[in-house]
N, C-alpha and C positions, 0 to 999 in steps of 0.2 A: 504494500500500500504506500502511495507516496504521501507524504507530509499535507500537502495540497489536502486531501482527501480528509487524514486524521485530523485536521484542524478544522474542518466542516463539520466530521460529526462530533467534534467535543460541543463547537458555537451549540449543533442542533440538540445535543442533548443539554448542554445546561440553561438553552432559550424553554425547550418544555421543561424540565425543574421547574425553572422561575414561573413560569406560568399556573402550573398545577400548583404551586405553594400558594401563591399571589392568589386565583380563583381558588383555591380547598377552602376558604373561611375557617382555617384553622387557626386553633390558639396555641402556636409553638411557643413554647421559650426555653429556649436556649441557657438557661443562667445557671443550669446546675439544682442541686439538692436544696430544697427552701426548708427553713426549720422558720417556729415561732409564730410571729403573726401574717407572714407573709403563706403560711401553708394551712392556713383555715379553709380555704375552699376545700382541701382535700377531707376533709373531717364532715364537710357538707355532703359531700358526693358519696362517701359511704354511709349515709342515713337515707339518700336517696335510693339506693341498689334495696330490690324487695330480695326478702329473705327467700333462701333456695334450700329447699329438703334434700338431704345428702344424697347421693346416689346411691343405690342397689348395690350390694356387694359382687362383684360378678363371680357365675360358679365357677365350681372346679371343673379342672378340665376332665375330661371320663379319662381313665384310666385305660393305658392298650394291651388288650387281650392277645392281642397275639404273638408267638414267640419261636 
């Protein structure tokens, strides 16, 4: 591949990044591990998750008869 080429598709891929970030309406942040009053919403967001009844224990597997 000539450089020509690898430098088109770096532009094309981090033109869509920017794009899919830009329109996702997402709330990245980037700042790392929040402690304190800046990680209250996290304490929000797990009152809002309903509660989920544990999963079934799955069986045992059948034992092989044959030998």
């Amino acid at each position: 591949m000539s450089n020509r080429s690898l430098i088109i598709m770096v532009l094309v891929l981090v033109g869509a990044t920017a794009y899919l970030l830009i329109k996702g309406d997402g709330d990245i942040d980037m700042g790392g591990e929040k402690h304190g009053a800046e990680a209250t919403h996290i304490e929000q967001a797990k009152k809002d998750v309903p509660a989920v009844a544990p999963a079934a224990p799955a069986a045992a597997p059948a034992a092989d008869t044959k030998k």
